[in-house]
VEXPAMI-89274 format. One record per residue (C-alpha): x, z, y; residue number from 1; residue in three letters. Coordinates in steps of 0.1 Angstrom, whole numbers, always signed. Last residue first. Example, Ala and Ser with C-alpha at 12.3 -4.5 7.8 and 13.67 -1.06 7.14 Angstrom:
BEGIN
> +137|+71|-11|2|ser $
> +123|+78|-45|1|ala $
//
This chain:
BEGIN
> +550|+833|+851|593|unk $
> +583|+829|+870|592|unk $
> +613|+807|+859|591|unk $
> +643|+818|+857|590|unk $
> +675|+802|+870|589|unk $
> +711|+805|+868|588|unk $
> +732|+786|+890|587|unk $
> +774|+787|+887|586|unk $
> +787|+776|+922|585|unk $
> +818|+757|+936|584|unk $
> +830|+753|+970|583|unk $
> +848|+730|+990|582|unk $
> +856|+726|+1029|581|unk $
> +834|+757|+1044|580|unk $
> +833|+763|+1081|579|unk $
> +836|+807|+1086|578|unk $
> +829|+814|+1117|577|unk $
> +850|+841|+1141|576|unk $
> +859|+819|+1168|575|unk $
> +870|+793|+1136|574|unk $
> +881|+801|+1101|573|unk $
> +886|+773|+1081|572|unk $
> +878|+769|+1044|571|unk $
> +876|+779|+1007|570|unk $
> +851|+786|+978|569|unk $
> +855|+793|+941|568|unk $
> +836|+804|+915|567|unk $
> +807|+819|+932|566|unk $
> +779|+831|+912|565|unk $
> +743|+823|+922|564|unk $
> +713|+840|+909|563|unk $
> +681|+820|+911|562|unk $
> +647|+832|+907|561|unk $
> +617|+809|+908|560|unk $
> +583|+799|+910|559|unk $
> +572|+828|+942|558|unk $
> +609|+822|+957|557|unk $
> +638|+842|+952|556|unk $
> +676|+837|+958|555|unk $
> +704|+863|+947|554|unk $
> +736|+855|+955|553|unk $
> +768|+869|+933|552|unk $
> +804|+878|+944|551|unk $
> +826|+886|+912|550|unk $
> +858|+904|+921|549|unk $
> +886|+896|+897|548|unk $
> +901|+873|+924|547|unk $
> +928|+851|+917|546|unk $
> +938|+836|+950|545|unk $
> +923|+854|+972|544|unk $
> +936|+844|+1004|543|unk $
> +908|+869|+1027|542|unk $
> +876|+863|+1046|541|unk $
> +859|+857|+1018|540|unk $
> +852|+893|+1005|539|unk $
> +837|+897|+1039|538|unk $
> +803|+883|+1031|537|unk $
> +782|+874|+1057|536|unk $
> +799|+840|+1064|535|unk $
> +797|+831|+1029|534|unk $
> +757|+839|+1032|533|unk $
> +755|+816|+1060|532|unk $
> +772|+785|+1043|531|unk $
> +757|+791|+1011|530|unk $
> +720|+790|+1020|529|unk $
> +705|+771|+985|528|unk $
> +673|+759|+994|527|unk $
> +647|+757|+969|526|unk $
> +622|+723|+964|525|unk $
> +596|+722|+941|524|unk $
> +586|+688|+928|523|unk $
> +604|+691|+890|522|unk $
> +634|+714|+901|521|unk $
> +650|+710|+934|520|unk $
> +682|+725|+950|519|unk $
> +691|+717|+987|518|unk $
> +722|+727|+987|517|unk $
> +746|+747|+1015|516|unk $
> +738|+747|+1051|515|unk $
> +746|+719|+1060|514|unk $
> +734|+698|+1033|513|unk $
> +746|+688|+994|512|unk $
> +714|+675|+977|511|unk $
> +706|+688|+943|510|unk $
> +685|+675|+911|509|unk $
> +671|+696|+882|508|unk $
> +641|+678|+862|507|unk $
> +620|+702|+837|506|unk $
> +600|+687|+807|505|unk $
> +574|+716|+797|504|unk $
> +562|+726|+761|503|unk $
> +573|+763|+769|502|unk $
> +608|+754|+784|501|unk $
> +624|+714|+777|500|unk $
> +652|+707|+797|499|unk $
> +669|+670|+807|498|unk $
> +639|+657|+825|497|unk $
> +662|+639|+846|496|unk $
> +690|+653|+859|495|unk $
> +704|+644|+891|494|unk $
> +735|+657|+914|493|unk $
> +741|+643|+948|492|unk $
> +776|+650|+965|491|unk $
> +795|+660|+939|490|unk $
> +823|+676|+955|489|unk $
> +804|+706|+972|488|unk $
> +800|+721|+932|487|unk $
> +777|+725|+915|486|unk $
> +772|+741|+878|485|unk $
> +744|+747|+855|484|unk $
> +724|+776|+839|483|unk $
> +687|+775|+828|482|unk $
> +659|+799|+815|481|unk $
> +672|+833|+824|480|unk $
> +659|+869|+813|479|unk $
> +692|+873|+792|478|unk $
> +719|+853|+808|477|unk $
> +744|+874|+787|476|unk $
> +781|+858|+791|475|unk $
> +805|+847|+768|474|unk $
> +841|+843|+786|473|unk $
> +866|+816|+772|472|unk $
> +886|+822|+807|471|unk $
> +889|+801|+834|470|unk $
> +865|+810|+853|469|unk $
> +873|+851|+847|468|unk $
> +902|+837|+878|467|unk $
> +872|+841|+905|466|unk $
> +888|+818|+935|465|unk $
> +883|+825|+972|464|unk $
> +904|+811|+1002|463|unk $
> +900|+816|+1035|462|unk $
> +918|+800|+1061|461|unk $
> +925|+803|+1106|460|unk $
> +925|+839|+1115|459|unk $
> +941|+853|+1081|458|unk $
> +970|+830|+1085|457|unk $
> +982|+849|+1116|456|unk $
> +1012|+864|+1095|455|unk $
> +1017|+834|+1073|454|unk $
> +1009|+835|+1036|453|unk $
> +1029|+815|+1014|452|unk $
> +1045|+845|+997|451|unk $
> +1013|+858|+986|450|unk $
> +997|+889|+1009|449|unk $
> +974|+915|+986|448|unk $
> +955|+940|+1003|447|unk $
> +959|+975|+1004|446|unk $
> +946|+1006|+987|445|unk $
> +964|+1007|+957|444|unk $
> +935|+997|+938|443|unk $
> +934|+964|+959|442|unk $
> +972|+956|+954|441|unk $
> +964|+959|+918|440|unk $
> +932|+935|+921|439|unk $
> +954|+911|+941|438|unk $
> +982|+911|+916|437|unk $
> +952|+906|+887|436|unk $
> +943|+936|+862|435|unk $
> +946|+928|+827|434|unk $
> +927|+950|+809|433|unk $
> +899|+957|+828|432|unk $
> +879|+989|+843|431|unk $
> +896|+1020|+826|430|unk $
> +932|+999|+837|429|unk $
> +916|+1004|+876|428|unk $
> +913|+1040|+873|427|unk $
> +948|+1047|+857|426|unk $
> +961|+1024|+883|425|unk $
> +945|+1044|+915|424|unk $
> +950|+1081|+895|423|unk $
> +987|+1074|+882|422|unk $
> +1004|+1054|+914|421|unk $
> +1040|+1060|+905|420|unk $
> +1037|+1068|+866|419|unk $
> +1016|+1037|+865|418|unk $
> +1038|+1016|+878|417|unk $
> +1056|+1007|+844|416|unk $
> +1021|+997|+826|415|unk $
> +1010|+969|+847|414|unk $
> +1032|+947|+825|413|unk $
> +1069|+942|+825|412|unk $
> +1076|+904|+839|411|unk $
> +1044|+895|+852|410|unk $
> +1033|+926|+868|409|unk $
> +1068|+940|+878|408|unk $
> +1076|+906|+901|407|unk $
> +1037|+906|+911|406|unk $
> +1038|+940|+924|405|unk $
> +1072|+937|+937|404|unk $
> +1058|+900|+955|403|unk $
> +1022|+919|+972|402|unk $
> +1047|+950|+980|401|unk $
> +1070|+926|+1003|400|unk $
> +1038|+910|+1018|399|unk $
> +1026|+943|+1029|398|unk $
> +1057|+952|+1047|397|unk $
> +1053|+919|+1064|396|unk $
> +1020|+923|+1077|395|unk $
> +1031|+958|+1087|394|unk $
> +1016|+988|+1065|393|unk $
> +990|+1017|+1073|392|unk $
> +1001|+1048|+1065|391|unk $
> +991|+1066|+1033|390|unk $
> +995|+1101|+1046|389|unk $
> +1033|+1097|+1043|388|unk $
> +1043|+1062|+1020|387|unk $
> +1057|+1076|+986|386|unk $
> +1039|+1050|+968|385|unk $
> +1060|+1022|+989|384|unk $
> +1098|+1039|+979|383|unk $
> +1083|+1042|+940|382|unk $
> +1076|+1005|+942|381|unk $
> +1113|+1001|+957|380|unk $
> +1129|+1021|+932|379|unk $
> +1106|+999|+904|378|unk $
> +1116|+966|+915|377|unk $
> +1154|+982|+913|376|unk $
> +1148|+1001|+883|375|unk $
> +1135|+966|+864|374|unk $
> +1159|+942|+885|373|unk $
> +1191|+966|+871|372|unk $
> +1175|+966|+830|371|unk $
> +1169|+930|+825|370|unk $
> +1198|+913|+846|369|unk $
> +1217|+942|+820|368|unk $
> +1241|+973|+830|367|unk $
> +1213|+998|+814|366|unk $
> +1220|+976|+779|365|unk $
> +1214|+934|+769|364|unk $
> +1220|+903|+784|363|unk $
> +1243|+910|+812|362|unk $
> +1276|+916|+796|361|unk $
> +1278|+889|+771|360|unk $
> +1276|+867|+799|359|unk $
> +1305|+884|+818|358|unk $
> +1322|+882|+788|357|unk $
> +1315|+849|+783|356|unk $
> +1329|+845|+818|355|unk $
> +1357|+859|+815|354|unk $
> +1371|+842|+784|353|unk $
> +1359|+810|+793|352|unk $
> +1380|+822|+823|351|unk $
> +1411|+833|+810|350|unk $
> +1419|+806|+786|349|unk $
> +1434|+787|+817|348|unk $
> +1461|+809|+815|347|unk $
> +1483|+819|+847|346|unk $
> +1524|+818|+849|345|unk $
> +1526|+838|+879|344|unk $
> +1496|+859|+877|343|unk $
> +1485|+870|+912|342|unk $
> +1469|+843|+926|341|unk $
> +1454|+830|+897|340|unk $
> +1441|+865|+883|339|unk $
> +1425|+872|+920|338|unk $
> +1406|+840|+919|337|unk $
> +1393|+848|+883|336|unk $
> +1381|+881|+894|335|unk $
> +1369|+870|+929|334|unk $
> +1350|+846|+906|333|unk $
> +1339|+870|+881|332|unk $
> +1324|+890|+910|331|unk $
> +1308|+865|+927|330|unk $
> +1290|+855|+893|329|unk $
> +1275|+889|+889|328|unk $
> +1262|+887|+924|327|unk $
> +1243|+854|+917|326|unk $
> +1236|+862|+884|325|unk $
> +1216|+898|+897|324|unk $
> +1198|+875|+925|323|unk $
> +1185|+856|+897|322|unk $
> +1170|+886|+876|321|unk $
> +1158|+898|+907|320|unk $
> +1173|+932|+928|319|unk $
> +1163|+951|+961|318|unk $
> +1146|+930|+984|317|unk $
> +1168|+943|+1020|316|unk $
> +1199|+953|+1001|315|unk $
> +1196|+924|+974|314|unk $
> +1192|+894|+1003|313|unk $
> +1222|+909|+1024|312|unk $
> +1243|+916|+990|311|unk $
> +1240|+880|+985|310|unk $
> +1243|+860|+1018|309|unk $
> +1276|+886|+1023|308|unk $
> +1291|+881|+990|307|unk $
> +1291|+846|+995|306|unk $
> +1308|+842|+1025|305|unk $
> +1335|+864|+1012|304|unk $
> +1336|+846|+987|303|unk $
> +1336|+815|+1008|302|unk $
> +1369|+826|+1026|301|unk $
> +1387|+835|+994|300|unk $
> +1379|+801|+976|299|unk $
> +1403|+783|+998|298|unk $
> +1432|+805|+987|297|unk $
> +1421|+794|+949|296|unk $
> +1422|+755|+957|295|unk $
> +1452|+758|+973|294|unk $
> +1480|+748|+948|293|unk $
> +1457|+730|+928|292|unk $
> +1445|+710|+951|291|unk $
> +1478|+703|+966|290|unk $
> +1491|+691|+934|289|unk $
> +1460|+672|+927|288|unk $
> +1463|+651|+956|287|unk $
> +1507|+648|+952|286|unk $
> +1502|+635|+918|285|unk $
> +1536|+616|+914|284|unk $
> +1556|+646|+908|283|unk $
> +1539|+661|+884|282|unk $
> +1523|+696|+884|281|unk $
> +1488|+687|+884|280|unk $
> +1494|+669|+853|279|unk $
> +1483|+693|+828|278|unk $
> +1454|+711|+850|277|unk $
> +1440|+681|+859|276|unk $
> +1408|+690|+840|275|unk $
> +1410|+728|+848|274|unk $
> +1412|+723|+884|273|unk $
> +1378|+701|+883|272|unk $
> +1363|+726|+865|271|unk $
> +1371|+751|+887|270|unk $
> +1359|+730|+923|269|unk $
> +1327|+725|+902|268|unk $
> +1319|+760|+900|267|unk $
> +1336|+773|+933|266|unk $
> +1311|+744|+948|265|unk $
> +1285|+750|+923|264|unk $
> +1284|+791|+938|263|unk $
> +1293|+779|+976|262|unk $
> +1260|+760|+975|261|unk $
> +1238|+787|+954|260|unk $
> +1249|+813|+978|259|unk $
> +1239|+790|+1007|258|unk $
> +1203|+793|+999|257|unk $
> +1198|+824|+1015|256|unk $
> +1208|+809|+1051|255|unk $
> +1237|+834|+1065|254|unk $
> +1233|+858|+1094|253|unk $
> +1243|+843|+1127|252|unk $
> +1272|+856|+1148|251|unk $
> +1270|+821|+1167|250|unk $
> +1307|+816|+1166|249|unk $
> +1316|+832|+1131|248|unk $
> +1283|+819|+1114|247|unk $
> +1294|+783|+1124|246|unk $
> +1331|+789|+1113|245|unk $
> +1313|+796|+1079|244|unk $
> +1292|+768|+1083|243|unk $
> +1325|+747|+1091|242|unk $
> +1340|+758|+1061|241|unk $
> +1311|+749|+1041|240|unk $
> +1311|+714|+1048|239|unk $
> +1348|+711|+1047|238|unk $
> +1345|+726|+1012|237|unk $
> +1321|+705|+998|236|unk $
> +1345|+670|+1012|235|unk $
> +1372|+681|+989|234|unk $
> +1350|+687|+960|233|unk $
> +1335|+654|+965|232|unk $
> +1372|+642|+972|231|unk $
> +1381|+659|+938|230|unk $
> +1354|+644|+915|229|unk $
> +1359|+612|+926|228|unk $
> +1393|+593|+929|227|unk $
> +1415|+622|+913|226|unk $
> +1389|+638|+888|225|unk $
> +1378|+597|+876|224|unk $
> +1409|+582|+879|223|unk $
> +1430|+613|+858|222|unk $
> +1400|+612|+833|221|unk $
> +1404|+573|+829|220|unk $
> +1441|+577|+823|219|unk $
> +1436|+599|+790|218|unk $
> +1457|+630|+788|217|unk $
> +1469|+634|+753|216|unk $
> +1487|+671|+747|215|unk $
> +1494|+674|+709|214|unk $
> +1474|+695|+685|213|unk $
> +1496|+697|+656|212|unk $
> +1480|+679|+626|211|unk $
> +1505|+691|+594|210|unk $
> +1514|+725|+608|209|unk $
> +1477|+731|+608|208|unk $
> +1465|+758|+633|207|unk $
> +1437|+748|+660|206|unk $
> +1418|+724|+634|205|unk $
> +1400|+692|+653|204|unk $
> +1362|+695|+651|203|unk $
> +1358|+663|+646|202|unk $
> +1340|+665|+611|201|unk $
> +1316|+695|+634|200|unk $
> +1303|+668|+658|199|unk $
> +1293|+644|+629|198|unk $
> +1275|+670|+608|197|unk $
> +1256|+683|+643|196|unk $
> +1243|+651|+651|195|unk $
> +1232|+638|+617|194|unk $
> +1215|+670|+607|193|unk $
> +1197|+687|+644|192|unk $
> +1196|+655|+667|191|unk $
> +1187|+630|+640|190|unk $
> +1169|+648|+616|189|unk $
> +1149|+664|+645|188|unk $
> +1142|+628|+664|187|unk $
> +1131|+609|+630|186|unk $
> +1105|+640|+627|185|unk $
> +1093|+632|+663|184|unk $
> +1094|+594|+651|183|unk $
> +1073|+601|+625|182|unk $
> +1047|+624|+641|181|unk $
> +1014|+599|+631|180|unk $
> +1026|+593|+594|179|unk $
> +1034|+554|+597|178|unk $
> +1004|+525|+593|177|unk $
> +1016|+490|+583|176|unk $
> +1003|+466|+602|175|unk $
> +1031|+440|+594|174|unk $
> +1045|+432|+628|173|unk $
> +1033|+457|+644|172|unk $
> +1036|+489|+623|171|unk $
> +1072|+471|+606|170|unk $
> +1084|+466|+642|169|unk $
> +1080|+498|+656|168|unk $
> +1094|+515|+625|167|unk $
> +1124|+492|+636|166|unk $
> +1122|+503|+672|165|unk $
> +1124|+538|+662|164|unk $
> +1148|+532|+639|163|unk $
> +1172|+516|+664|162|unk $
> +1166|+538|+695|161|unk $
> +1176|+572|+665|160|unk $
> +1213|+557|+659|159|unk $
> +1219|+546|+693|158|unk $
> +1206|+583|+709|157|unk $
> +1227|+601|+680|156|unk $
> +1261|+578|+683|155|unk $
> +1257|+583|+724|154|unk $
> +1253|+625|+712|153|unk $
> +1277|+627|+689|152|unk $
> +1305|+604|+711|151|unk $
> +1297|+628|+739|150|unk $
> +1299|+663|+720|149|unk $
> +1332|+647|+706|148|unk $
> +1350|+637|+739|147|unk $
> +1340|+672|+749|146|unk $
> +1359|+690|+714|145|unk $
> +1389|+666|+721|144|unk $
> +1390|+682|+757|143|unk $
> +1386|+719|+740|142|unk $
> +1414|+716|+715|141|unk $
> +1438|+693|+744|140|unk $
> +1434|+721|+770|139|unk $
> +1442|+749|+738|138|unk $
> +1473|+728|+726|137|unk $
> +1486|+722|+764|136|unk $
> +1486|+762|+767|135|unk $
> +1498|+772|+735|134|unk $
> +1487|+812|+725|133|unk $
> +1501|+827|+695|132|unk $
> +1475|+829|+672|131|unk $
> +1441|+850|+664|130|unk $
> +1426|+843|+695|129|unk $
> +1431|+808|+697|128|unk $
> +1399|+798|+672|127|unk $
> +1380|+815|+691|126|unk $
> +1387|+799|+726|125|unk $
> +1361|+770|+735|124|unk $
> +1336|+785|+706|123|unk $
> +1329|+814|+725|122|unk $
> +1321|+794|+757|121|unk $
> +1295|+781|+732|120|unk $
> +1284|+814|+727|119|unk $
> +1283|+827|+763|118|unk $
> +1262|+795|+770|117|unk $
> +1234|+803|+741|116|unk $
> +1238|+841|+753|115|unk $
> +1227|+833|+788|114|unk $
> +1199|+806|+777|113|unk $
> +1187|+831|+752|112|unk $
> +1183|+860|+780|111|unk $
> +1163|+836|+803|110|unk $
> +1140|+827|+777|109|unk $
> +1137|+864|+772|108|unk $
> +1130|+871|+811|107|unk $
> +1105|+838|+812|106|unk $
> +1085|+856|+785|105|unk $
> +1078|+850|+749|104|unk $
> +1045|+856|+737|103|unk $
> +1046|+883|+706|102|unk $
> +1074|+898|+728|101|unk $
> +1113|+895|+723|100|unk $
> +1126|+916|+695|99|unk $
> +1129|+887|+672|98|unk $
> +1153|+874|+691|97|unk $
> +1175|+901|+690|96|unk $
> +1170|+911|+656|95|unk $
> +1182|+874|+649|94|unk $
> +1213|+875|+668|93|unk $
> +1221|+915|+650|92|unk $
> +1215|+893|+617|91|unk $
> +1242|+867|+625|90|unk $
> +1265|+890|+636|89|unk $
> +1267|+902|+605|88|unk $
> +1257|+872|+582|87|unk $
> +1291|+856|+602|86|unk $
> +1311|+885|+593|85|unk $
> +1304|+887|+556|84|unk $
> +1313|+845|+554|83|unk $
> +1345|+851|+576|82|unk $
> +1348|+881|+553|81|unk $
> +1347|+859|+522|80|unk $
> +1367|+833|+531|79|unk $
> +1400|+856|+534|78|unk $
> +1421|+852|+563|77|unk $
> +1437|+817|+575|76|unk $
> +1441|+832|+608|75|unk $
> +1428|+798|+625|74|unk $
> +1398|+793|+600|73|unk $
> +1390|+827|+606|72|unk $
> +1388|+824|+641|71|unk $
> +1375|+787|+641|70|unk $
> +1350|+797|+610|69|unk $
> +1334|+828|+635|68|unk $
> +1331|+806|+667|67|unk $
> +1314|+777|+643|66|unk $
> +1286|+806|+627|65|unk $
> +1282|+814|+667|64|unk $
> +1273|+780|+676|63|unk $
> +1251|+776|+648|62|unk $
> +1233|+810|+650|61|unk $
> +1219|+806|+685|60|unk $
> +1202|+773|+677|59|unk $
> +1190|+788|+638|58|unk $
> +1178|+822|+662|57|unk $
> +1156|+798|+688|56|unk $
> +1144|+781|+654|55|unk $
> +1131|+810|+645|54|unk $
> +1119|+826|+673|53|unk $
> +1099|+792|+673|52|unk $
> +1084|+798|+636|51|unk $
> +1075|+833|+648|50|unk $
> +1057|+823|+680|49|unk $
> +1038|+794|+661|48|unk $
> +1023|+815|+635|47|unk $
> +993|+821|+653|46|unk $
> +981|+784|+655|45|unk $
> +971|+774|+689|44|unk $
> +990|+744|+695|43|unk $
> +984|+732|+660|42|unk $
> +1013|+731|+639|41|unk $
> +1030|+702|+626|40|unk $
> +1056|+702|+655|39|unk $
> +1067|+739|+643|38|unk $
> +1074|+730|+608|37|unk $
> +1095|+693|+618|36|unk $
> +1111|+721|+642|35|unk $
> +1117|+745|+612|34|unk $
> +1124|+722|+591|33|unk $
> +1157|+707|+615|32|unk $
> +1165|+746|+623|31|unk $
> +1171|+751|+585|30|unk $
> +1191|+719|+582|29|unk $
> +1216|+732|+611|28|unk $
> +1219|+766|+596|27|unk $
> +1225|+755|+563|26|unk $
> +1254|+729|+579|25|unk $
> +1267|+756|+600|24|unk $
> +1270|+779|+572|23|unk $
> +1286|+757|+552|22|unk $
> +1313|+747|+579|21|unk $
> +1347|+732|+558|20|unk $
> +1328|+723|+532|19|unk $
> +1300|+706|+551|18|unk $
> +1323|+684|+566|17|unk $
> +1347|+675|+535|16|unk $
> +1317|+665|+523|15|unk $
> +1309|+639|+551|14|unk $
> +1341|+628|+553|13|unk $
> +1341|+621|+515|12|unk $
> +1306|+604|+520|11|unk $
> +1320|+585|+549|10|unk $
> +1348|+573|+533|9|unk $
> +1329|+561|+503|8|unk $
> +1304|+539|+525|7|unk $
> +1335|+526|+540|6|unk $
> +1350|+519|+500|5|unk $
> +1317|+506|+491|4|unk $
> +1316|+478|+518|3|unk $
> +1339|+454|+508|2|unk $
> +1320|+449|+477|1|unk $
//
C-alpha cells in the first residue's frame, strides 16, 4: 500500500504536465505515431516523404508550441490567444516544410536544422520577454532547463535498456515471439511521450511570486569550467595566436580550415563565459575573473583572422551554403564582441537573442544561405558563359566550373543555367532528363575536372563508369539470343549447358587473358580484344566518373555476333598506352543461321 500514494504523485504530476503544455503534449504524441507510421512503411512506399514532413513539422512545432506557453505563461495573458498564436505560427512552420521538394534535399535539411536550433534558442528567453528582465533569474531558468534535458534523457536511455532487455528475456527465455519492430516502437514512446512529458514537468515557471527563481550555482560546474573547460579554452587560444603571429611573419595566406577552428574556439570560449558568468566576479576566482575580463579583447585578433580566411575563400569561389554560416557567424560574433565591450552592465540574454535572430535571418528571403549561394553560383556561371570567342580554359579554371556545375546541379536542378547557356543545355535536356555533371560540362563544350583531379592526372589514370548501370533500365535485345556479364574480377567463368535455343543445349565459359577474354560457347572459341580496342577509344582517356556516354564493341565471327557494352573500365596510362586494372562488360550474343 505504500506505493499508491508515489504512483498518485506521479499521475497528479503527470496531469498537471499536460495541462500546463497541451499543445506540446498533442504535438509530442502525434510525432510518436507518426514515426511508429513511418517505420512501418516500406522503404519505397510513396507516402513516405509526406509522413516524414510530418514528423519534421510535429519536431519543429514542439519547441515553438513551449516558446509561445513560456511568453504567455510569463505575461499571464489570456489562454486563448496563446492557443490562437501557437496554431499561427504553427501553420506558417508547416507550410514551410511542406514546401520543401517531393525528395528532400540536403539544402532543406539544412534549413530545418537552422530553424530547429533558432527555436530552441527561442525557448532559452521567451518566457523573459514579457517581464522585467533579472539576470541571475534568467542564468538559473536556462541552467535548471540543461540539468533537465540531461536527467530526461539518462531517465529515457535507463528506462527504454530495461524493457528492451526484458522483452529480450521473455523471447529467450520463454520463446515467445514479439512483433518484429517492437523495440523501435518501445524507442518512439520512450524518446517522443515519456521523454518529453518529464522534460516539460520541470520546466521551472519564469514568473510565480510563490517559486522565485533563485541563483544556485552547483560546485561541480565551477570544477568542471575552471579546472577543464577553461584551460582547453586557454590553451585554443595560444594555439591560434601563434598562427596568427605565424601569418604576420611569413605573410602567408590563411589555411581554409582555420575558420572553423577560431569559429568553435569563440563558440566554446562563450559558452564557457556564460557558465561562470555569476561567480566570475568574486573575489576568490581570480582564473575566471581574468577570463572574463579578457576573453572578448582576445576575440578581436581572431576575428580579424577569421574574416580574412572567409572572405578570401568567398571572393575567389563566390558563395556555398557553408561558407554563407561561416561569414554570418563572424558577424554575430563581432556583434556580440562589440556589445560586451561597449555595454557597461552587459546581458547575457543578448546572444541567444542574437543568434536566433541571426538564425531566423538566414532561412528563408533574398538575404537567405538559400537565395546568396544560388545568385552567387549562378554570377559566376554567367561570368564562365560569357567567355570571348569561347577561349580555351586553364586546368584549374576548368575544375572551378566542373564544382559550380555540380553545386547548381545537385542543389537547383539543371534548369537555372539554362538561361545562360540556352542552345547547348536546351539541346542536351531534348536528349535526357537528367543530364550528369560530366555530360553538362560536355554540352558546354569542355570537359569535366572533379575536385580530386590533379593537373597532370590525365597522363597517368583513366577512369570510365556508365551511371544508366545502375538504373532499373529495360533494354530491347531484339535480334539477340543471350546476354551476361564479366567482369576482369572473376577470373574464369563457367556455365554449363545453362541455355536452351532451337532444341540446342549451349555452354558459355570465359578465360581472362591479355588481351581481354577468351569467350567460348559450346566448342567454338571467340576472342574478346578489350585491351586494344580501350586503347583506340578516346572516351577512356578521361576521369569519367558518371558517364552517360555508352561505348559499345562489335565482334563478328561466321557463328556469332557479339555486341559488348562497357560498364566500367579503369587503369594506368603509360608512354601513351592505356594498361587496364578492372573492367566490366555486358555481352550480348546472337547466333548466326
Amino acid at each position: 500500500m505504500g506505493r499508491l500514494p508515489s504512483l498518485q504523485n506521479v499521475l497528479n504530476a503527470t496531469l498537471k504536465t499536460v495541462l500546463r503544455f497541451p499543445l506540446e503534449t498533442i504535438t509530442a504524441i502525434l510525432g510518436t505515431i507518426l514515426a511508429i507510421i513511418l517505420n512501418e512503411k516500406e522503404y519505397n512506399d510513396p507516402d513516405n516523404e509526406l509522413y516524414r514532413k510530418a514528423l519534421m513539422s510535429c519536431s519543429l512545432c514542439l519547441v515553438l508550441f513551449l516558446s509561445v506557453s513560456l511568453f504567455f505563461l510569463a505575461s499571464k495573458k489570456n489562454t486563448i490567444l496563446r492557443f490562437i498564436t501557437s496554431f499561427v505560427f504553427g501553420g506558417l512552420i508547416v507550410l514551410f516544410v511542406f514546401n520543401f521538394h517531393e525528395y528532400i534535399t540536403e539544402i532543406e535539411i539544412q534549413q530545418f536544422l537552422v530553424l530547429n536550433i533558432a527555436l530552441h534558442l527561442l525557448v532559452s528567453f521567451a518566457g523573459f520577454l514579457p517581464r522585467t528582465y533579472n539576470q541571475d533569474e534568467f542564468w538559473e531558468f536556462n541552467k535548471q532547463l540543461f540539468l533537465r534535458i540531461l536527467t530526461a534523457g539518462l531517465y529515457s536511455i535507463v528506462l527504454y535498456s530495461g524493457l528492451a532487455l526484458a522483452i529480450l528475456a521473455v523471447d529467450k527465455l520463454f520463446t515467445v515471439e514479439f512483433y518484429d519492430h517492437i523495440y523501435f516502437h518501445i524507442f518512439f514512446v520512450i524518446a517522443g511521450v515519456f521523454n518529453t512529458i518529464f522534460f516539460l514537468s520541470g520546466v521551472p515557471e519564469t514568473n510565480n511570486s510563490q517559486a522565485p527563481l533563485v541563483l544556485n550555482y552547483p560546485k561541480g560546474l565551477k570544477n568542471f569550467t575552471q579546472y577543464v573547460l577553461l584551460p582547453l579554452i586557454s590553451l585554443y587560444l595560444v594555439i591560434l595566436i601563434c598562427y596568427e603571429a605565424k601569418i604576420l611573419v611569413t605573410l602567408s595566406l590563411p589555411v581554409g580550415w582555420v575558420s572553423y577552428l577560431v569559429l568553435v574556439f569563440a563558440i566554446f570560449g562563450i559558452l564557457s563565459f556564460l557558465l561562470v558568468h555569476p561567480i566570475a566576479t568574486e573575489t576568490g576566482n581570480l582564473w575566471m575573473r581574468t577570463f572574463n575580463r579578457w576573453f572578448y579583447f582576445l576575440l578581436i585578433p581572431l576575428l580579424a583572422l577569421l574574416f580574412w580566411a572567409i572572405l578570401y575563400r568567398i571572393n575567389l569561389y563566390g558563395f556555398t551554403h557553408e561558407r554563407y554560416y561561416v561569414l554570418l557567424l563572424s558577424i554575430w560574433l563581432s556583434i556580440v564582441v562589440a556589445y560586451f565591450l561597449i555595454q557597461k552592465n552587459p546581458k547575457i540574454k543578448f546572444i541567444p537573442i542574437s543568434m536566433c535572430l541571426a538564425g531566423l535571418f538566414s532561412i528563408a528571403g533574398p538575404q537567405s544561405a538559400n537565395s546568396i549561394s544560388k545568385y552567387s553560383q549562378l554570377s559566376r556561371f554567367e561570368t564562365y558563359m560569357q567567355n570571348p570567342d569561347h577561349k580555351k580554359l586553364t586546368f584549374e579554371q576548368e575544375q572551378d566550373l566542373s564544382s559550380i556545375v555540380s553545386f547548381l546541379e545537385s542543389n537547383y536542378g539543371i534548369e537555372v543555367m539554362v538561361p545562360y547557356a540556352k542552345t547547348k543545355l536546351e539541346a542536351l535536356l531534348k536528349k535526357e532528363k537528367t543530364p550528369s555533371d560530366s555530360a553538362i560540362m560536355k554540352a558546354l563544350g569542355y570537359e569535366y575536372k572533379s575536385p580530386y583531379d590533379k593537373k597532370d592526372s590525365k597522363n597517368d589514370d583513366f577512369y570510365y563508369y556508365y551511371y544508366d548501370n545502375d538504373q532499373n533500365m529495360i533494354e530491347n535485345i531484339r535480334g539477340y539470343d543471350m546476354a551476361f556479364n564479366m567482369s576482369s574480377y572473376d577470373k574464369n567463368f563457367e556455365c554449363k549447358d545453362c541455355i536452351k535455343i532451337d532444341n540446342k543445349n549451349y555452354s558459355v565459359s570465359s578465360k581472362v587473358e591479355n588481351y581481354g577474354f577468351k569467350l567460348q560457347i559450346n566448342q567454338d572459341i571467340v576472342p574478346l580484344e578489350i585491351s586494344a580496342f580501350v586503347n583506340k577509344n578516346p572516351e577512356f582517356e578521361n576521369y569519367d566518373y558518371n558517364s552517360n556516354k555508352r561505348i559499345t564493341q562489335v565482334t563478328e565471327t561466321p557463328k556469332y555476333k557479339i555486341l559488348i557494352t562497357y560498364l566500367s573500365a579503369n587503369g594506368k596510362i603509360k608512354n601513351n598506352k592505356k594498361i587496364l586494372n578492372s573492367y566490366t562488360i555486358k555481352v550480348l550474343v546472337k547466333i548466326k543461321n
